[in-house]
PDB file with SEQRES, HELIX, SHEET and CRYST1 records, atoms N, CA, C and O in Angstrom:
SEQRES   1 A   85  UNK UNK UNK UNK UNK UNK UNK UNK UNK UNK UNK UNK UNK          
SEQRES   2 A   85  UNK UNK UNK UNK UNK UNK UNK UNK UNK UNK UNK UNK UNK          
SEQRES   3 A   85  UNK UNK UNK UNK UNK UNK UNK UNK UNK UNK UNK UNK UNK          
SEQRES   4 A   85  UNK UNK UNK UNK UNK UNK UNK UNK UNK UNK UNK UNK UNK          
SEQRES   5 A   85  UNK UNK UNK UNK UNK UNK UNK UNK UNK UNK UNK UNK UNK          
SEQRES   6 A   85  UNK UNK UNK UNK UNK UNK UNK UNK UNK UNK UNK UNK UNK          
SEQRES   7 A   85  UNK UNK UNK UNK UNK UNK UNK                                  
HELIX    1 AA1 UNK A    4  UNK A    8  1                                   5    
HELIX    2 AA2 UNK A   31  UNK A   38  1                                   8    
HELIX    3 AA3 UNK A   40  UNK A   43  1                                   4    
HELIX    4 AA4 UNK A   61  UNK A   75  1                                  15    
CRYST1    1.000    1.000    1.000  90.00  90.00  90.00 P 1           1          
ATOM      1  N   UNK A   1       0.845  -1.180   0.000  1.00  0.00           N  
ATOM      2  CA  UNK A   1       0.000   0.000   0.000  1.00  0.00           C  
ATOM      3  C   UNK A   1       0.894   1.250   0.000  1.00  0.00           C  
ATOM      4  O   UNK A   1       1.946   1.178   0.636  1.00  0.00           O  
ATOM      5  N   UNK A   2       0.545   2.549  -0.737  1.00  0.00           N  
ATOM      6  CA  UNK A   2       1.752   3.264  -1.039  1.00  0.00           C  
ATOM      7  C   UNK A   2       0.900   4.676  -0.157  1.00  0.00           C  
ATOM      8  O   UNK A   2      -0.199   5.183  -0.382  1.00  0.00           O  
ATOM      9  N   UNK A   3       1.966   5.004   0.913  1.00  0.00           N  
ATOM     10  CA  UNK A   3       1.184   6.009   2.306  1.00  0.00           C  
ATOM     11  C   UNK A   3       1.151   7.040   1.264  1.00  0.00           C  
ATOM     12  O   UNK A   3       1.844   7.168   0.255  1.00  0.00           O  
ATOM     13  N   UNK A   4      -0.022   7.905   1.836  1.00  0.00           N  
ATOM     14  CA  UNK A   4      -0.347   8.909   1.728  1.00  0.00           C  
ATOM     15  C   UNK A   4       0.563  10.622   1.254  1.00  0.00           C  
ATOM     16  O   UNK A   4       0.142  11.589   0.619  1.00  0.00           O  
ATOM     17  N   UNK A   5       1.771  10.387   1.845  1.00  0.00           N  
ATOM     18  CA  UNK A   5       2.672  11.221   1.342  1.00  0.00           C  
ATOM     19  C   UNK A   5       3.552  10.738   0.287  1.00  0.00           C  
ATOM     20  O   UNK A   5       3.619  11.443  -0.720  1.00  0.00           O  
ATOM     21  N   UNK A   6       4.089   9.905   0.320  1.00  0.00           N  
ATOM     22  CA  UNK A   6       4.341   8.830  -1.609  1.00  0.00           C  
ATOM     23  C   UNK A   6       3.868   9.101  -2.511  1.00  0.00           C  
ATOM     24  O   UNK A   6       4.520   9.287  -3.539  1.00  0.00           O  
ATOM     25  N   UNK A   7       2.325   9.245  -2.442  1.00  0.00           N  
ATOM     26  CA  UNK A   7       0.873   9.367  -3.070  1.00  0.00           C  
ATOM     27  C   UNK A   7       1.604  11.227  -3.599  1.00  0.00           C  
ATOM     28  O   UNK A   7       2.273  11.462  -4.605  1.00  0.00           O  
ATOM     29  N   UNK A   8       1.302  11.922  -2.859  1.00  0.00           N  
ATOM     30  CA  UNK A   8       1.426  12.984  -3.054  1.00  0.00           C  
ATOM     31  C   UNK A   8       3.187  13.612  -3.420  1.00  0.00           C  
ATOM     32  O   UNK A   8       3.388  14.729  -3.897  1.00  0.00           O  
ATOM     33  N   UNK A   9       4.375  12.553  -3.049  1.00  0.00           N  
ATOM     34  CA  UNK A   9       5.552  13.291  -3.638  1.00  0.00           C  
ATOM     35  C   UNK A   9       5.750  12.143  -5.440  1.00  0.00           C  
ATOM     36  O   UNK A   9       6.825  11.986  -6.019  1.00  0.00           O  
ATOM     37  N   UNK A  10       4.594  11.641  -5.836  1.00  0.00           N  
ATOM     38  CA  UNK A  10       4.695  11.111  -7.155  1.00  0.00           C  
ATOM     39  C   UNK A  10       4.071  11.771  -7.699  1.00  0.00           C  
ATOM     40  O   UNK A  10       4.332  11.839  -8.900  1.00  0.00           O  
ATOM     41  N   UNK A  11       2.851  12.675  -7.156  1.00  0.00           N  
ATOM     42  CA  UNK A  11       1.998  13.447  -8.355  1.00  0.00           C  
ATOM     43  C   UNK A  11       2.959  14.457  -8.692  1.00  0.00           C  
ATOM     44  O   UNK A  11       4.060  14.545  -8.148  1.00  0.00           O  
ATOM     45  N   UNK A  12       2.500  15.283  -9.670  1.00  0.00           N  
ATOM     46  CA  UNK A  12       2.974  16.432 -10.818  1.00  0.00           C  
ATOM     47  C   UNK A  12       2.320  17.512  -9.767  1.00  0.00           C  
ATOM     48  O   UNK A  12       1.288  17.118  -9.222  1.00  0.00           O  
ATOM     49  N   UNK A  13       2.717  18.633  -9.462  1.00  0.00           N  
ATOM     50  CA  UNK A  13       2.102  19.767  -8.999  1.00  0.00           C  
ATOM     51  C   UNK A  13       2.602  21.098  -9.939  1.00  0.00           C  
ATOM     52  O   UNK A  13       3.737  21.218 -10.401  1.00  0.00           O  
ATOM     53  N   UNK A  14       1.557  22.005 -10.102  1.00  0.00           N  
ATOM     54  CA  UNK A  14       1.321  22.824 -10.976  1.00  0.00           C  
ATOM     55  C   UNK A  14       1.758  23.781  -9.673  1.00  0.00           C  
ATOM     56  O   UNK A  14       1.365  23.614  -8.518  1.00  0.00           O  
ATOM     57  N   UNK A  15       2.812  24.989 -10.220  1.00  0.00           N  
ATOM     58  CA  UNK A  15       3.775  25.897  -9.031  1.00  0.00           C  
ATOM     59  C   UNK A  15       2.738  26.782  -8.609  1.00  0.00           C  
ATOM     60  O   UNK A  15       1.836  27.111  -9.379  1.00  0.00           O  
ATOM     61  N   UNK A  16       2.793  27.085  -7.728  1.00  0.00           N  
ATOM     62  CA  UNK A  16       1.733  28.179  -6.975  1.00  0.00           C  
ATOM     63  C   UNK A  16       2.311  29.422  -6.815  1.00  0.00           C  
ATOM     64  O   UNK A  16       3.346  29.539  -6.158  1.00  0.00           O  
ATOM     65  N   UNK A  17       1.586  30.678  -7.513  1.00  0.00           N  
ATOM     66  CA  UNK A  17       2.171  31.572  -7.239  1.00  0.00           C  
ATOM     67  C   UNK A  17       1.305  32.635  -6.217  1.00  0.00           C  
ATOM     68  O   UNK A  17       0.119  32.953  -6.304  1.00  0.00           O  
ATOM     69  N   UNK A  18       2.083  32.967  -5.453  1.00  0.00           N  
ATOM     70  CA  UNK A  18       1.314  33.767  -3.896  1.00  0.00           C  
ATOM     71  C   UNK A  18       1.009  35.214  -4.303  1.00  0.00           C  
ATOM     72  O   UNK A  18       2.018  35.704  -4.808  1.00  0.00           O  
ATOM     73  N   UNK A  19      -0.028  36.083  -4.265  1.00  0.00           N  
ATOM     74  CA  UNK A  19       0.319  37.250  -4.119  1.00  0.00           C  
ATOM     75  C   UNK A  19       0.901  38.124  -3.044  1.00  0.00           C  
ATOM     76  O   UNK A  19       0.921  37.709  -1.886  1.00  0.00           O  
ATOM     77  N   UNK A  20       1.258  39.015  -3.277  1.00  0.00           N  
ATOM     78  CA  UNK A  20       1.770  39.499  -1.732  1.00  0.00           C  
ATOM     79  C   UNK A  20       1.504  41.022  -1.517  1.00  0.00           C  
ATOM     80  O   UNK A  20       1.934  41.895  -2.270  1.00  0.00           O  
ATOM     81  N   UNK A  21       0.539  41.302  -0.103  1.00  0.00           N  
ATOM     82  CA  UNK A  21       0.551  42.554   0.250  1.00  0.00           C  
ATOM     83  C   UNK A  21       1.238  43.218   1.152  1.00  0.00           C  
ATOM     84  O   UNK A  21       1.336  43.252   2.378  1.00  0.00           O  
ATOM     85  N   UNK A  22       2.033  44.129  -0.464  1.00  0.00           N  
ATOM     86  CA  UNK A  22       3.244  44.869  -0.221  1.00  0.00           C  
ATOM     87  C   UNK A  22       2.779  46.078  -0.541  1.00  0.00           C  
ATOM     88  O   UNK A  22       2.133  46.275  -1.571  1.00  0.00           O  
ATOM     89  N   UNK A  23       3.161  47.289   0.593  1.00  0.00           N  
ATOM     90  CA  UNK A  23       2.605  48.377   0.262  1.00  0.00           C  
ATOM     91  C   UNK A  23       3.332  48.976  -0.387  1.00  0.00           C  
ATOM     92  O   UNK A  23       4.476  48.987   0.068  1.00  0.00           O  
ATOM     93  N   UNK A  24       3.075  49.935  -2.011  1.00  0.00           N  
ATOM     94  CA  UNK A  24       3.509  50.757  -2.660  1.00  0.00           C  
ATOM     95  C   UNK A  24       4.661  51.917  -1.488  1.00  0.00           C  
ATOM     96  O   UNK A  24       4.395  52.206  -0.321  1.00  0.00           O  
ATOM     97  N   UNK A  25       6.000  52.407  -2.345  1.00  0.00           N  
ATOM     98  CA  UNK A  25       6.485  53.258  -1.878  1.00  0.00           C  
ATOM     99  C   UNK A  25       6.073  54.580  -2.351  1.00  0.00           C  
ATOM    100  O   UNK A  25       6.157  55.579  -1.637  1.00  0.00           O  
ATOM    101  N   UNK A  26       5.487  54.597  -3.930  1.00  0.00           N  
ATOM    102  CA  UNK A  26       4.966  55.828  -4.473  1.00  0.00           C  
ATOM    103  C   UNK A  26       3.962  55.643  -4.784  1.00  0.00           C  
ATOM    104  O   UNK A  26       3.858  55.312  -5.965  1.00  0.00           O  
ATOM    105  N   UNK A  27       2.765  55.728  -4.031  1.00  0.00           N  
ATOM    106  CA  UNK A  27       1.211  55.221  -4.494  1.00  0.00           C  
ATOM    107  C   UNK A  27       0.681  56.323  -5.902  1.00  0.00           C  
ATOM    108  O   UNK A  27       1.152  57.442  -6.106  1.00  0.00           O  
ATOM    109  N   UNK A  28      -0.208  55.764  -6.594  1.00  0.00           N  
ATOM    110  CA  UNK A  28      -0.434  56.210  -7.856  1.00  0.00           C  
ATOM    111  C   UNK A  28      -1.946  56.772  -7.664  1.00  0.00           C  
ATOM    112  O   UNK A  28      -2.483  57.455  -8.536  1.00  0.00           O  
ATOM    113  N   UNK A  29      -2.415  56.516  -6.765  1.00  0.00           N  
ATOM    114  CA  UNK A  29      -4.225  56.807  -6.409  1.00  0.00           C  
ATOM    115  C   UNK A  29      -4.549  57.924  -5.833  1.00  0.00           C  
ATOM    116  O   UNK A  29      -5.697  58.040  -5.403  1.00  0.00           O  
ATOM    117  N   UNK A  30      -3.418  59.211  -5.667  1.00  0.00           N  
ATOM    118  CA  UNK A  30      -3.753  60.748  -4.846  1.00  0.00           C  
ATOM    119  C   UNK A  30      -3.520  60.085  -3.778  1.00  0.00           C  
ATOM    120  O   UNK A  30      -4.377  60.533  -3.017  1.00  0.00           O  
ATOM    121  N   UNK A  31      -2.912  59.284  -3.181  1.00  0.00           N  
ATOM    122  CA  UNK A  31      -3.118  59.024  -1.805  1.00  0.00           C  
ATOM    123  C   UNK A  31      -2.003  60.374  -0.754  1.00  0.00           C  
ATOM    124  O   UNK A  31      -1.738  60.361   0.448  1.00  0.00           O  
ATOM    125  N   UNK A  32      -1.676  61.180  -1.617  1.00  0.00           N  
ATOM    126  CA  UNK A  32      -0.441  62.139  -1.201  1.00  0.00           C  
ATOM    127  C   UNK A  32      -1.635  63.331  -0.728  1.00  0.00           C  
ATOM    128  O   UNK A  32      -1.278  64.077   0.184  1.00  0.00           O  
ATOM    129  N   UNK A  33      -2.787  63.506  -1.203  1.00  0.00           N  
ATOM    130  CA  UNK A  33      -3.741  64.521  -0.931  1.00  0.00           C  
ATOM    131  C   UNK A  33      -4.367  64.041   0.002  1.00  0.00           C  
ATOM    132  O   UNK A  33      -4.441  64.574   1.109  1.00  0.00           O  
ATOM    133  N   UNK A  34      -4.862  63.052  -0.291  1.00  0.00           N  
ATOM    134  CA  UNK A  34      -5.411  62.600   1.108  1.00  0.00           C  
ATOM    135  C   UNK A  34      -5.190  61.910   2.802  1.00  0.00           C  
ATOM    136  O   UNK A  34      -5.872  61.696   3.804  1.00  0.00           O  
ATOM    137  N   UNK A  35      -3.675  61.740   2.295  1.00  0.00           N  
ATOM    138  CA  UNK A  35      -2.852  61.195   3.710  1.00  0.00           C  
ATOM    139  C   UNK A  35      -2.739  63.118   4.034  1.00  0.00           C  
ATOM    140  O   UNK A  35      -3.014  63.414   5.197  1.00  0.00           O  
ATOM    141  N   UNK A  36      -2.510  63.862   3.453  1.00  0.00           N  
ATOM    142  CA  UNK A  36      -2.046  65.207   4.257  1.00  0.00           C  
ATOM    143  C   UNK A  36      -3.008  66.244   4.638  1.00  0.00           C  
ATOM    144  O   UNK A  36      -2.807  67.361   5.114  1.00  0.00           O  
ATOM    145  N   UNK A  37      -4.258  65.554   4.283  1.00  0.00           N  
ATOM    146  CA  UNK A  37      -5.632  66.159   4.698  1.00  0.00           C  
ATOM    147  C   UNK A  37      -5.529  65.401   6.154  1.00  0.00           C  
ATOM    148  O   UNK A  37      -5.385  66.047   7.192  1.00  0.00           O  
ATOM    149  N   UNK A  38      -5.624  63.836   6.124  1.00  0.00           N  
ATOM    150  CA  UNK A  38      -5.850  63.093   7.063  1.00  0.00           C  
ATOM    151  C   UNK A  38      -4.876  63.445   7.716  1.00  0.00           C  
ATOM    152  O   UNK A  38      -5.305  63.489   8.869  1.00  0.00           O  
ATOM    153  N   UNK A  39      -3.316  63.867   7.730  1.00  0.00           N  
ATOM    154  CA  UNK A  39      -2.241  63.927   8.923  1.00  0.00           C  
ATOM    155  C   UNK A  39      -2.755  65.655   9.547  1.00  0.00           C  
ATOM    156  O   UNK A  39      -2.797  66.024  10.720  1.00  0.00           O  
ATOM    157  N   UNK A  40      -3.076  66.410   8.362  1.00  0.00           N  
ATOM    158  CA  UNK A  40      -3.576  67.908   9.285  1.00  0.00           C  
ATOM    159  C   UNK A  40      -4.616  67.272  10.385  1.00  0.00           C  
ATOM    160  O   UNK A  40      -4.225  67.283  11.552  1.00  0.00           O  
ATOM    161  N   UNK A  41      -5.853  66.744  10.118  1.00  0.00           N  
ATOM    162  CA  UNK A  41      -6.535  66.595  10.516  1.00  0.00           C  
ATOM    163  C   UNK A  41      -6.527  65.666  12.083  1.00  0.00           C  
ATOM    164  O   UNK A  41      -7.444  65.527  12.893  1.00  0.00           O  
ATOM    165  N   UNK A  42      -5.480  65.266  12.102  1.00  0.00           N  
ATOM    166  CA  UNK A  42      -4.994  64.585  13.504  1.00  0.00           C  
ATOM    167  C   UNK A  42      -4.605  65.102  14.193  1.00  0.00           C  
ATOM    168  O   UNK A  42      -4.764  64.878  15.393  1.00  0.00           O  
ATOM    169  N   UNK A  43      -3.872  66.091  13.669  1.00  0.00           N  
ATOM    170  CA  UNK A  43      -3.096  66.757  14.426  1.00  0.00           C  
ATOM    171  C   UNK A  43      -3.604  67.877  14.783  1.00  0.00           C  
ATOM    172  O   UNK A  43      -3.315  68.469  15.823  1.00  0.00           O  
ATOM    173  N   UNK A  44      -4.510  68.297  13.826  1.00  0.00           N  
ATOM    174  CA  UNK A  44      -5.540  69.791  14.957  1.00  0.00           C  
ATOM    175  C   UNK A  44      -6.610  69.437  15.382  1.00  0.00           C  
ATOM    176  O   UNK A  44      -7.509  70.251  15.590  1.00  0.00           O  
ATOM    177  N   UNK A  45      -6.679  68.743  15.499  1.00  0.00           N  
ATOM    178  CA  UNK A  45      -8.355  67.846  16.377  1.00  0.00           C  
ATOM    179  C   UNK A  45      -7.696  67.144  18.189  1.00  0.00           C  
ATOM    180  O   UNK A  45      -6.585  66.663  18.409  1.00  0.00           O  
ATOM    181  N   UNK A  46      -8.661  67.307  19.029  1.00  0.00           N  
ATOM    182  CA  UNK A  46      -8.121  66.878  20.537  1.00  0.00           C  
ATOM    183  C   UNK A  46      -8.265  65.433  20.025  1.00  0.00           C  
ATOM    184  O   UNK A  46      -9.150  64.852  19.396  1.00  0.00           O  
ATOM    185  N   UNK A  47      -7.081  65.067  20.520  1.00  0.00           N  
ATOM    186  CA  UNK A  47      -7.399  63.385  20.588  1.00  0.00           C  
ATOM    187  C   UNK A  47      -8.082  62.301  20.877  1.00  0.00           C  
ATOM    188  O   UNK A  47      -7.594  61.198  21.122  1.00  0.00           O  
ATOM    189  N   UNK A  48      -9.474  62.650  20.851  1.00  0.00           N  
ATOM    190  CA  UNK A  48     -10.845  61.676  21.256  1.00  0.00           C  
ATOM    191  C   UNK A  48     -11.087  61.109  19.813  1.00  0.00           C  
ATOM    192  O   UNK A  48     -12.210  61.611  19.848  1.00  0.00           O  
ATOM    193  N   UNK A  49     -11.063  60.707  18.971  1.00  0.00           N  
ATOM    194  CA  UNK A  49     -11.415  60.093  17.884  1.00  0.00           C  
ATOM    195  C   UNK A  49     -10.826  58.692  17.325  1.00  0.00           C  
ATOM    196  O   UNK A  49      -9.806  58.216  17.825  1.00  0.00           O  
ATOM    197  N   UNK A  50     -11.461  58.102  16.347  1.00  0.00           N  
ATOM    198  CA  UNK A  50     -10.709  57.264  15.633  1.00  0.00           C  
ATOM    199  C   UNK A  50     -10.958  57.326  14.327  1.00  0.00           C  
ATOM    200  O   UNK A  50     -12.077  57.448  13.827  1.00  0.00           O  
ATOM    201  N   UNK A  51     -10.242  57.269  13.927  1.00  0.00           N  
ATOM    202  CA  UNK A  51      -9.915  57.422  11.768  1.00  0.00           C  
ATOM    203  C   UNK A  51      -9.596  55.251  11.410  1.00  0.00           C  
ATOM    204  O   UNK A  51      -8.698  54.419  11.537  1.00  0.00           O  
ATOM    205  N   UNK A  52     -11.271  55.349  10.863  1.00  0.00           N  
ATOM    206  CA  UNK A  52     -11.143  53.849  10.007  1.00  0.00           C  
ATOM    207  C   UNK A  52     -11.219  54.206   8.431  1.00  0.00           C  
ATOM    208  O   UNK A  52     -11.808  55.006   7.705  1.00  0.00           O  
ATOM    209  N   UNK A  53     -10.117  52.965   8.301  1.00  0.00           N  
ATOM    210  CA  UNK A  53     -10.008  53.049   6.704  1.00  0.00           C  
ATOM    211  C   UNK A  53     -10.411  51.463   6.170  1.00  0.00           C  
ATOM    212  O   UNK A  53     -10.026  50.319   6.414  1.00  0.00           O  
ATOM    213  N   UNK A  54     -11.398  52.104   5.317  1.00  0.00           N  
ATOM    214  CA  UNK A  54     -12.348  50.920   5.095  1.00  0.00           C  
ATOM    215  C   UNK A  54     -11.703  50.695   3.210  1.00  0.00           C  
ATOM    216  O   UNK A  54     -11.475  51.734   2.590  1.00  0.00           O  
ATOM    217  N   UNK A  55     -11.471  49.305   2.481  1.00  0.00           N  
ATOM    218  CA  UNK A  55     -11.415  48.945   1.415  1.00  0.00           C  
ATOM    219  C   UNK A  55     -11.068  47.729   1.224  1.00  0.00           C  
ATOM    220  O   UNK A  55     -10.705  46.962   2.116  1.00  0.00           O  
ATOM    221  N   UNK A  56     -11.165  47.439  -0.088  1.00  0.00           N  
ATOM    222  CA  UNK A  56     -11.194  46.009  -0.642  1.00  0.00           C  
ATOM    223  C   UNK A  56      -9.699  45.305  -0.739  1.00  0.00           C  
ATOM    224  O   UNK A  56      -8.745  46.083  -0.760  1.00  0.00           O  
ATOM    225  N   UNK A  57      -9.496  44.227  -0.785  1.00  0.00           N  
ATOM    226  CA  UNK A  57      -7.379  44.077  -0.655  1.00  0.00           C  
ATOM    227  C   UNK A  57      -7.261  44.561  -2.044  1.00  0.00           C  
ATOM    228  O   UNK A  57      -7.801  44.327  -3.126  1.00  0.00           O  
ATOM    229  N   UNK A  58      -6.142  45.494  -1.481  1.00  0.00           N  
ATOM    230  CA  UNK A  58      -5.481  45.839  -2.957  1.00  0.00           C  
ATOM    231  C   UNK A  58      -5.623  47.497  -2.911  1.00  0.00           C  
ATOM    232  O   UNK A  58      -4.752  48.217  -3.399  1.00  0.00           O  
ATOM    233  N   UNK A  59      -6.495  47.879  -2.443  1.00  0.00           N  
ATOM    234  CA  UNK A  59      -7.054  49.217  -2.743  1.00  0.00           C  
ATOM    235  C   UNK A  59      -6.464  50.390  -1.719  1.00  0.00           C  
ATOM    236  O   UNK A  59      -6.926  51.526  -1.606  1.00  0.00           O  
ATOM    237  N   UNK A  60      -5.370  49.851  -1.028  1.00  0.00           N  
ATOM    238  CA  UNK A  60      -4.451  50.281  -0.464  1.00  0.00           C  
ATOM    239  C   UNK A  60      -4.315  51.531   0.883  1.00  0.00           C  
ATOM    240  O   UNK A  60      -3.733  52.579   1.165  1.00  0.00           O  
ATOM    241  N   UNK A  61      -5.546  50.308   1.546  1.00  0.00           N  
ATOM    242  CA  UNK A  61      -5.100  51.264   2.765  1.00  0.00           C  
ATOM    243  C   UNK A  61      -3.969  51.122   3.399  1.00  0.00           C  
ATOM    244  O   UNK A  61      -3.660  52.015   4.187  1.00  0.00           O  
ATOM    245  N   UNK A  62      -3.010  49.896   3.206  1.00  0.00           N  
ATOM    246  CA  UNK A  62      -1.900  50.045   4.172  1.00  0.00           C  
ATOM    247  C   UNK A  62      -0.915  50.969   3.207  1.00  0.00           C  
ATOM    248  O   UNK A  62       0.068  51.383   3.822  1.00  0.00           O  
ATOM    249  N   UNK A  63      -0.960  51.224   2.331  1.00  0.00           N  
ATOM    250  CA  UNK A  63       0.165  52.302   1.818  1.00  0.00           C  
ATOM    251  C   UNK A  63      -0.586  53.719   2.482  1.00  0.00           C  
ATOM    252  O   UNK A  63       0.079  54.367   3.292  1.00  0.00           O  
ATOM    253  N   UNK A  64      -1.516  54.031   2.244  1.00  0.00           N  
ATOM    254  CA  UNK A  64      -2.386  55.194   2.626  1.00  0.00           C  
ATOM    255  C   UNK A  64      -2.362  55.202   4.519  1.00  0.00           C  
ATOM    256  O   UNK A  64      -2.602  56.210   5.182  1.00  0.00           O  
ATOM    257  N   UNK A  65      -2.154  54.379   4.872  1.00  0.00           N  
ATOM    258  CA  UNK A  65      -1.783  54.555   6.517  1.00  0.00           C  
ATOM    259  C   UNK A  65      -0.319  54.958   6.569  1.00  0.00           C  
ATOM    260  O   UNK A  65       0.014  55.909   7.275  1.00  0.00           O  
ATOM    261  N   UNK A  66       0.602  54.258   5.831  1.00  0.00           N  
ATOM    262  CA  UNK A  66       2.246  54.215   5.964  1.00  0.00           C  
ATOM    263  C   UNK A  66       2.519  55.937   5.570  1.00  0.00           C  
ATOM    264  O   UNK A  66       3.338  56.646   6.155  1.00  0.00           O  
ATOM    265  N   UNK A  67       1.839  56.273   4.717  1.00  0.00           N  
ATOM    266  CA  UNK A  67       1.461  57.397   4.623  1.00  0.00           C  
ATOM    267  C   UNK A  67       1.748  58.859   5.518  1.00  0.00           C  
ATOM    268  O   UNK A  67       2.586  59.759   5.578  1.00  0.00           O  
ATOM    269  N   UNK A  68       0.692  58.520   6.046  1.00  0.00           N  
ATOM    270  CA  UNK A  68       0.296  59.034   6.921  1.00  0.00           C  
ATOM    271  C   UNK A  68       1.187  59.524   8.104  1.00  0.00           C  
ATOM    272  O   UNK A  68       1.625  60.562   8.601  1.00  0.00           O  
ATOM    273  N   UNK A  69       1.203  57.606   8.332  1.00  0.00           N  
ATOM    274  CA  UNK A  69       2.708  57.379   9.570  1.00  0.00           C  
ATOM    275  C   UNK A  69       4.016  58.399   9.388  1.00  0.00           C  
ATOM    276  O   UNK A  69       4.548  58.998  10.323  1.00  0.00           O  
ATOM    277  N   UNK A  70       4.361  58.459   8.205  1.00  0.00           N  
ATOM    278  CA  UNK A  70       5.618  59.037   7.537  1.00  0.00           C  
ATOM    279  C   UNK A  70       5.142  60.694   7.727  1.00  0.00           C  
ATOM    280  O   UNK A  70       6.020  61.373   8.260  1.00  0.00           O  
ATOM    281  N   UNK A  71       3.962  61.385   7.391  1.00  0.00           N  
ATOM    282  CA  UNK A  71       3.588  62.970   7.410  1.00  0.00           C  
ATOM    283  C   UNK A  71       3.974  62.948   8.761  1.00  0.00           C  
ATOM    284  O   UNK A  71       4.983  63.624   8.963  1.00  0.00           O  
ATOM    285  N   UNK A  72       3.375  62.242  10.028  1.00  0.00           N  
ATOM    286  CA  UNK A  72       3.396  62.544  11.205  1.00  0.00           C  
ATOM    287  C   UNK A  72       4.311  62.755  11.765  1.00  0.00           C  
ATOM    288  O   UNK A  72       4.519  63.692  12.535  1.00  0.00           O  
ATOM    289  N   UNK A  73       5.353  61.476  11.304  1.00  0.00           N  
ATOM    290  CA  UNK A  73       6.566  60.994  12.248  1.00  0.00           C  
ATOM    291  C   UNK A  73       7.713  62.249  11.649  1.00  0.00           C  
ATOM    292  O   UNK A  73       8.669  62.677  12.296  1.00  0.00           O  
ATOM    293  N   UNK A  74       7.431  62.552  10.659  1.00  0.00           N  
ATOM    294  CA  UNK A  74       8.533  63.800   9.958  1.00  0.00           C  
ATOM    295  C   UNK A  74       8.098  64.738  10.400  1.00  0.00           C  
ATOM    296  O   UNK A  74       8.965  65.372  11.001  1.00  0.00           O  
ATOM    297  N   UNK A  75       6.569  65.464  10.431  1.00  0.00           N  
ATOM    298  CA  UNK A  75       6.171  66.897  10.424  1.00  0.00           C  
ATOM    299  C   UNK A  75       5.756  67.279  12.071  1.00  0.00           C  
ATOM    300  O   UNK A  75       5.786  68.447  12.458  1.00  0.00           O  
ATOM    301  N   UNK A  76       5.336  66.043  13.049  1.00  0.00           N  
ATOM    302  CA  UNK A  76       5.344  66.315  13.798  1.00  0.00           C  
ATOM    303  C   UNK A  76       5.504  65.315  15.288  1.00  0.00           C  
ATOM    304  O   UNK A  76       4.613  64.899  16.028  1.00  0.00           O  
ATOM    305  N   UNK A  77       7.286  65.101  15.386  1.00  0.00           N  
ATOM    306  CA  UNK A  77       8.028  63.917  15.959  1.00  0.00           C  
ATOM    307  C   UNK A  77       7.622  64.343  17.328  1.00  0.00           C  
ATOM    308  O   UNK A  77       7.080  63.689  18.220  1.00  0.00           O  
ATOM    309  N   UNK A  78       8.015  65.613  17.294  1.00  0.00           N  
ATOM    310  CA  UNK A  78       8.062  66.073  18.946  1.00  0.00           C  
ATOM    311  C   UNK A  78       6.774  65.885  19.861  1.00  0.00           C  
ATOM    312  O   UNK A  78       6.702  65.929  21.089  1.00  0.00           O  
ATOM    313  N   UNK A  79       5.685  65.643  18.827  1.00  0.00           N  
ATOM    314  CA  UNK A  79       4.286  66.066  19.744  1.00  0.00           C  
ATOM    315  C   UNK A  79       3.779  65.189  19.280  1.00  0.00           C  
ATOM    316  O   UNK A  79       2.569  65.413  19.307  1.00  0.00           O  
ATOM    317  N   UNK A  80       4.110  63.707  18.577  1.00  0.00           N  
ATOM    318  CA  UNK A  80       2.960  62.876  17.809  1.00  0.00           C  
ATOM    319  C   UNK A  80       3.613  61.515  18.076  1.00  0.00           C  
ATOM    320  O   UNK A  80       4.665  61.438  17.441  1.00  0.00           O  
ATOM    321  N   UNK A  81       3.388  60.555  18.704  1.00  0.00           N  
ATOM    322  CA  UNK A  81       3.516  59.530  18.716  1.00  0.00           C  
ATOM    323  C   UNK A  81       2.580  58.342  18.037  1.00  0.00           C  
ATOM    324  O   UNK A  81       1.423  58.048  18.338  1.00  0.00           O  
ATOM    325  N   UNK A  82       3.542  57.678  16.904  1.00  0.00           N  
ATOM    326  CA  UNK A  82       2.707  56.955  15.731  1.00  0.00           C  
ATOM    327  C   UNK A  82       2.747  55.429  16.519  1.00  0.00           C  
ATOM    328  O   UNK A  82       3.330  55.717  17.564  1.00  0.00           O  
ATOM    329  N   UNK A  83       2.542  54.446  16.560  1.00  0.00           N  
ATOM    330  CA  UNK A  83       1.880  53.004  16.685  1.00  0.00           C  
ATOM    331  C   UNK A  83       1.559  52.678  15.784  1.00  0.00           C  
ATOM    332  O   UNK A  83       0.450  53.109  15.468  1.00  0.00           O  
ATOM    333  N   UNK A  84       2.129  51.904  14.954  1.00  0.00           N  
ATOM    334  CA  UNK A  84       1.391  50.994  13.875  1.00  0.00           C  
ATOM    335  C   UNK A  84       1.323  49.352  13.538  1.00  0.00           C  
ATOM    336  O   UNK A  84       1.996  48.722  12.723  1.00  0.00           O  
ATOM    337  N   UNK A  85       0.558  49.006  14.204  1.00  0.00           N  
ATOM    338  CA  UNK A  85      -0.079  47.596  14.313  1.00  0.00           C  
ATOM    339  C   UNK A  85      -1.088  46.672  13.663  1.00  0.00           C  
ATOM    340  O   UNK A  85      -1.285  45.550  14.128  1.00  0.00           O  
TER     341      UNK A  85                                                      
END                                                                             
């Protein structure tokens, strides 16, 4: 009787290719207008809020957060502490 992994290192397998979500370094979607609306907007508002970014994979909210992260952590280090998780 030929086990179960035999079985499977004699078949033919067709290569699998993965996609991978990797966030853009130069996003192409305005995301430069709207991360610096969204970084003003954090930063002159009292800190009671939360900012959700809602979209489909691909449609790039984690470049549009990294974004963001980057306006803050450059424009305002001294007074803004970023977390990104």
């Amino acid at each position: 009787m030929v086990s179960r992994l035999e079985n499977m290192k004699s078949q033919k397998h067709s290569s699998l290719r993965l996609l991978l979500d990797v966030p853009e370094d130069h996003a192409i979607f305005g995301f430069d207008e709207y991360a610096s609306a969204l970084t003003s907007g954090i930063f002159e508002t009292d800190p009671h809020f939360t900012i959700g970014i809602f979209g489909k994979w691909g449609s790039g909210k984690t470049t549009l957060l990294k974004k963001i992260q980057y306006l803050l952590d450059s424009s305002y280090s001294e007074k803004v502490l970023t977390v990104f998780f």
